[in-house]
C-alpha positions as CSV (number, residue, x, y, z in Angstrom):
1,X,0.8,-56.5,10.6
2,X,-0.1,-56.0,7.1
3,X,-4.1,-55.8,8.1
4,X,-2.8,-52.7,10.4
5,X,-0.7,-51.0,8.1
6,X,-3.3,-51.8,5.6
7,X,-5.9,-50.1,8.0
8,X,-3.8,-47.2,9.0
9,X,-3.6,-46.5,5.1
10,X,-7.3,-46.5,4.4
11,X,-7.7,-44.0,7.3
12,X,-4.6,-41.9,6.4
13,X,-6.9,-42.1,2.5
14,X,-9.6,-40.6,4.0
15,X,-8.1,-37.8,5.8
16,X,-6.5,-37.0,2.9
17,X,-9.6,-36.8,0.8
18,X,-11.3,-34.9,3.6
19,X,-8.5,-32.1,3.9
20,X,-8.5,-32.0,0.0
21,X,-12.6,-31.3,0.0
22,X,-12.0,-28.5,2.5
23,X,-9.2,-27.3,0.2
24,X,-12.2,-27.1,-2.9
25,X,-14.9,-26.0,-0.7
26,X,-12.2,-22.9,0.3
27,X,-11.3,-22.5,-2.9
28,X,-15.0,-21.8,-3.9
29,X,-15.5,-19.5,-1.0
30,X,-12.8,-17.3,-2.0
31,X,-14.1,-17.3,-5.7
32,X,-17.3,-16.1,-4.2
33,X,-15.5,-13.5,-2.4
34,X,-13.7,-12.2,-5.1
35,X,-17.0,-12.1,-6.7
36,X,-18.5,-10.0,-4.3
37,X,-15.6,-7.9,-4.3
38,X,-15.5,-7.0,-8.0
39,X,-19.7,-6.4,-7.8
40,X,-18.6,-4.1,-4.4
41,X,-15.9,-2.3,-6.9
42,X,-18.1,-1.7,-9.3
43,X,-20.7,-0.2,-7.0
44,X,-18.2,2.2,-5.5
45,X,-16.7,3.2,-9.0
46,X,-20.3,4.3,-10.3
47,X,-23.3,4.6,-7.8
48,X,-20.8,6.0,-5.0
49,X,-18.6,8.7,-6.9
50,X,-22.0,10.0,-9.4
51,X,-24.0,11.5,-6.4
52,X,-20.4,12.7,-4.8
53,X,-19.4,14.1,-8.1
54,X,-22.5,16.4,-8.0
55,X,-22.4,17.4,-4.6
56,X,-19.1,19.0,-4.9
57,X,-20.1,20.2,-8.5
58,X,-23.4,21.8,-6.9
59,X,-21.8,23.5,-4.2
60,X,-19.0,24.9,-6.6
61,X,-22.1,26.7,-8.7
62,X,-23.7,28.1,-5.4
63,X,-20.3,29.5,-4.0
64,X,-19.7,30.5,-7.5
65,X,-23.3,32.1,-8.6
66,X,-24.5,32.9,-5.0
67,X,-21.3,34.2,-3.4
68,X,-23.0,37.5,-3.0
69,X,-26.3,35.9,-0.8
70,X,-24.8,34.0,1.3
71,X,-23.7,34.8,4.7
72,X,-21.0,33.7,6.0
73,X,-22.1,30.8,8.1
74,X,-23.1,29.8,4.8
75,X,-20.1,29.9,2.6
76,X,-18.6,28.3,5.7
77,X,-21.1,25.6,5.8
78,X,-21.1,25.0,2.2
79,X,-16.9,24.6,2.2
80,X,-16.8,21.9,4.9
81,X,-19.7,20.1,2.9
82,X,-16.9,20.3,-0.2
83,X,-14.1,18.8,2.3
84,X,-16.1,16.5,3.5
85,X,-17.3,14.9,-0.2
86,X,-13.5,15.6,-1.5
87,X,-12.7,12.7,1.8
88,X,-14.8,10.8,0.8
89,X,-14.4,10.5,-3.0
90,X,-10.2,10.2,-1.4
91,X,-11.6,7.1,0.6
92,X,-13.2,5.5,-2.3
93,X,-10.5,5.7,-4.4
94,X,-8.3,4.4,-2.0
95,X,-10.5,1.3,-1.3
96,X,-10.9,0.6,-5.0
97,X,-7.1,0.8,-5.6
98,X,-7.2,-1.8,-2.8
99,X,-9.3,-3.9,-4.5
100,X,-7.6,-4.3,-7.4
101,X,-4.5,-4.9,-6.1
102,X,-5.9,-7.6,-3.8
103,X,-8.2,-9.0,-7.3
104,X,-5.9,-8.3,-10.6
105,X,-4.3,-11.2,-12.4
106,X,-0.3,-11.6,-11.2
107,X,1.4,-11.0,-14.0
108,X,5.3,-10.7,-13.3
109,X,8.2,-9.1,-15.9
110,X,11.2,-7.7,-15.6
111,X,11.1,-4.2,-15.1
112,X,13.8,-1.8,-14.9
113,X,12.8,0.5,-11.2
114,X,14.7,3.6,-12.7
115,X,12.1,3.8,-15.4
116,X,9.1,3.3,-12.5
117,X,10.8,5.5,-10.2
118,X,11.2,8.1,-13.4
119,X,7.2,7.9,-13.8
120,X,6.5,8.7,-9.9
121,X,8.5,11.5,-9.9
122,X,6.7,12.9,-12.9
123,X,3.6,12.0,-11.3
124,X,4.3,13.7,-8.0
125,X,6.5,17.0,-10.1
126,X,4.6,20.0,-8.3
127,X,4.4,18.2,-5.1
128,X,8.4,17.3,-5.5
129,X,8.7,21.0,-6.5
130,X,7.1,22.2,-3.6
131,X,8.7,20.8,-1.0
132,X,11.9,21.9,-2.2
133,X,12.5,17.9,-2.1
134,X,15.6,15.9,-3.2
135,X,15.5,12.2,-4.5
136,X,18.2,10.1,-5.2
137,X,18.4,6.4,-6.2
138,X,21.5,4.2,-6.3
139,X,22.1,1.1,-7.5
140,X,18.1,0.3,-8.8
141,X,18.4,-2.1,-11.3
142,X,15.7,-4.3,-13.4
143,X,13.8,-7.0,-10.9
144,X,10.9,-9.5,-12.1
145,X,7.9,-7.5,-10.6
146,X,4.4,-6.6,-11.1
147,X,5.2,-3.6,-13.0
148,X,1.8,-1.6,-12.4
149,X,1.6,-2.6,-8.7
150,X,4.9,-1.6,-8.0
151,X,5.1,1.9,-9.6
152,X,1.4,2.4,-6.6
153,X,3.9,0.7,-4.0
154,X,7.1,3.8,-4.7
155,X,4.2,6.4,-5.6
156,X,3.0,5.5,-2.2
157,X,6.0,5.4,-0.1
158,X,7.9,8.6,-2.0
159,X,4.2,10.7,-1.7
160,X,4.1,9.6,2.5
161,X,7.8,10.5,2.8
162,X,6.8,13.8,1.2
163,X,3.5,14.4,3.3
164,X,5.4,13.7,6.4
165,X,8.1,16.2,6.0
166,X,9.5,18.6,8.5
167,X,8.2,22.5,8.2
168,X,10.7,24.8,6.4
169,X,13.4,21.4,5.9
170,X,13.7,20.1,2.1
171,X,12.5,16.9,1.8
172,X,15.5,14.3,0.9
173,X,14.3,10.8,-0.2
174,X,16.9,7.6,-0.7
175,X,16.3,4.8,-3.2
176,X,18.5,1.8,-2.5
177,X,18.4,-1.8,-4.3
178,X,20.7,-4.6,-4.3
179,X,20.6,-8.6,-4.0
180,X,21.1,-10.2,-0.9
181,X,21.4,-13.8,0.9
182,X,18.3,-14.7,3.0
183,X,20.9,-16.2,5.3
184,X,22.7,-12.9,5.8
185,X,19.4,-11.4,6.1
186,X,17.9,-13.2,8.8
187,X,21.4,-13.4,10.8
188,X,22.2,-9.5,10.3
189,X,17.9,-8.4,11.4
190,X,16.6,-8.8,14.4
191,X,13.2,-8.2,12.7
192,X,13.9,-11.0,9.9
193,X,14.9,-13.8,12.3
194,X,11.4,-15.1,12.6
195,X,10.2,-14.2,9.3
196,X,8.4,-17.4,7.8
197,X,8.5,-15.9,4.4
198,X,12.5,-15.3,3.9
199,X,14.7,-18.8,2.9
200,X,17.7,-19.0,3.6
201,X,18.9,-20.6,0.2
202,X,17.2,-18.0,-1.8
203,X,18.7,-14.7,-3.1
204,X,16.5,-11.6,-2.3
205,X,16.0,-8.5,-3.5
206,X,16.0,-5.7,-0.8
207,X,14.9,-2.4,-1.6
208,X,14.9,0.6,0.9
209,X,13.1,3.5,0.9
210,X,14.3,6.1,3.8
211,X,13.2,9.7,4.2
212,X,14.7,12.5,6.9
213,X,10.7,13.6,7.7
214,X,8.6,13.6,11.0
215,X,9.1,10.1,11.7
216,X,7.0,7.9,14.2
217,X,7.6,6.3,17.6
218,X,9.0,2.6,17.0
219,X,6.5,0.9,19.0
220,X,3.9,1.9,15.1
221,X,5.9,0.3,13.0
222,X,3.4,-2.6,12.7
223,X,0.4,-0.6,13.3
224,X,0.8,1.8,10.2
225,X,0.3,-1.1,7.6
226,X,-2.9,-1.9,8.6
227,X,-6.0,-0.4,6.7
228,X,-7.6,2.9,7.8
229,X,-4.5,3.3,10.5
230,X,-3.5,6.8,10.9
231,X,-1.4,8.5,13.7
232,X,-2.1,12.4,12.9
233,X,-5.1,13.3,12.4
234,X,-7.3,14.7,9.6
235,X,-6.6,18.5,10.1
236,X,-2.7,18.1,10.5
237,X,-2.2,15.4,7.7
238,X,-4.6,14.7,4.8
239,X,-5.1,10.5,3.8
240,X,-7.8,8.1,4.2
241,X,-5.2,5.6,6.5
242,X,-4.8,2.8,3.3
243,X,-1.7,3.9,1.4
244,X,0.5,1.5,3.4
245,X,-2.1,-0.9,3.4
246,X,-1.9,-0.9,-0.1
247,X,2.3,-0.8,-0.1
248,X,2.2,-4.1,2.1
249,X,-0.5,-5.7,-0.2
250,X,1.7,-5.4,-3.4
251,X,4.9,-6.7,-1.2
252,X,2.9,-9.4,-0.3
253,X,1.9,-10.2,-3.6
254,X,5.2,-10.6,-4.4
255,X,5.8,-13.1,-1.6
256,X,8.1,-10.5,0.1
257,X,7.8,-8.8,3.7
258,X,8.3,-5.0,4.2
259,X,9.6,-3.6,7.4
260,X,9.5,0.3,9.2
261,X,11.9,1.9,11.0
262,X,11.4,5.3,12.7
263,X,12.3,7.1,15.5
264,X,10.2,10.4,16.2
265,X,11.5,13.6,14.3
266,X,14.4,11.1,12.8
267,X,12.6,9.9,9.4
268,X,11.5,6.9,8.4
269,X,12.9,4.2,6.2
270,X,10.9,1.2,4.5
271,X,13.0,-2.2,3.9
272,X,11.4,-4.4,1.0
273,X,12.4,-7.9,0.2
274,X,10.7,-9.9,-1.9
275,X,12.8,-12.8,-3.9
276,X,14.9,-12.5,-7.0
């Protein structure tokens, strides 16, 4: 018996020592990765945006300088060629604030959300203005967050919520917070129940963002998280497709899980949780 167990130990050794080499040799392919990420980031921030930079500089001087000699097929031409490098130099933006929010170091602190919330509305003031739009907040209160990270996650959400308003309706935005039972949570969802990321010991923080815009049908609630997914086109709604991509990043980098709601031309509303 003792030669059996000792056997069934020596084997149960070397799986262990074979699943903790796969662990380093993963490890090591994900540093290599990132690696090739950062040089990718790099590229885009200088050799992509210089020659884009110039186009749309270029064809500013021509429409400028040569307004008079061009026909109109021209100007036309020359104006979707400015679109089309303004999309692009969107995209790559985009992709690069993607990066670093899949690359930058984690560092958590506790943040008061009135403050971040404060900073996006300033950010998005004409916008805001424009849309005749109304935000209110209740109950936001200081969490332990990537600070940075999270002030692109409500810039993200609040600018969507403001893209996707109804024609010739005010835009009216509501911030919620508060502290809640992953028990509760998973018992009162549907969506929650077979979450793998919610406890139900711990004490989360849930956040909701809900709009009264265009909405969506239910059935792309999962589908508009995922990068370069868009369900209007370019010459209804501007975008590259990766703001939400970029939302669900951050929540996941808080080890939380974000949900949407929607029903077509009945808004939208975004649940966060992530844990206190």
């Amino acid at each position: 018996e003792k030669e059996k167990r000792a056997a069934e130990l020596i084997i149960a050794n070397q799986e262990l020592a074979f699943q903790n080499e796969e662990k380093e040799n993963r490890a090591a392919e994900l540093i290599i990765a990132n690696k090739e990420l950062l040089a990718f980031t790099y590229i885009s921030s200088h050799d992509l945006q210089e020659p884009l930079r110039k186009i749309q500089i270029f064809a500013s001087i021509i429409l400028q300088n040569e307004n008079e000699n061009l026909s109109e097929d021209g100007k036309y031409n020359l104006e979707r060629m400015q679109l089309a490098a303004g999309r692009m130099q969107q995209l790559i933006d985009d992709l690069l604030a993607f990066s670093r929010v899949s690359t930058t170091e984690l560092k958590f602190e506790k943040t008061n959300l009135n403050l971040i919330l404060e900073e996006v509305k300033a950010d998005l003031k004409e916008v805001i203005q424009e849309k005749k739009a109304i935000i209110e907040a209740t109950e936001l209160g200081t969490v332990n967050i990537i600070a940075f990270q999270f002030q692109q996650l409500l810039y993200n959400l609040i600018s969507n919520a403001l893209k996707f308003s109804k024609t010739g309706v005010p835009s009216r935005i509501l911030l919620s917070s508060r502290i809640e039972k992953g028990s509760k949570l998973t018992s009162q969802n549907p969506l929650l129940k077979e979450s793998r990321f919610l406890s139900p010991t711990k004490n989360y923080c849930h956040i909701t963002v809900s709009d009264n815009g265009i909405g969506f049908e239910p059935h792309f609630s999962e589908r508009i998280f995922g990068v370069f997914q868009k369900l209007h086109g370019k010459e209804v709604y501007g975008g590259t497709g990766i703001g939400l991509a970029i939302v669900k990043k951050i929540v996941e980098n808080h080890n939380g899980i974000i949900t949407a709601t929607s029903e077509l031309n009945k808004g939208a509303k975004f649940d966060i949780y992530f844990p206190c």
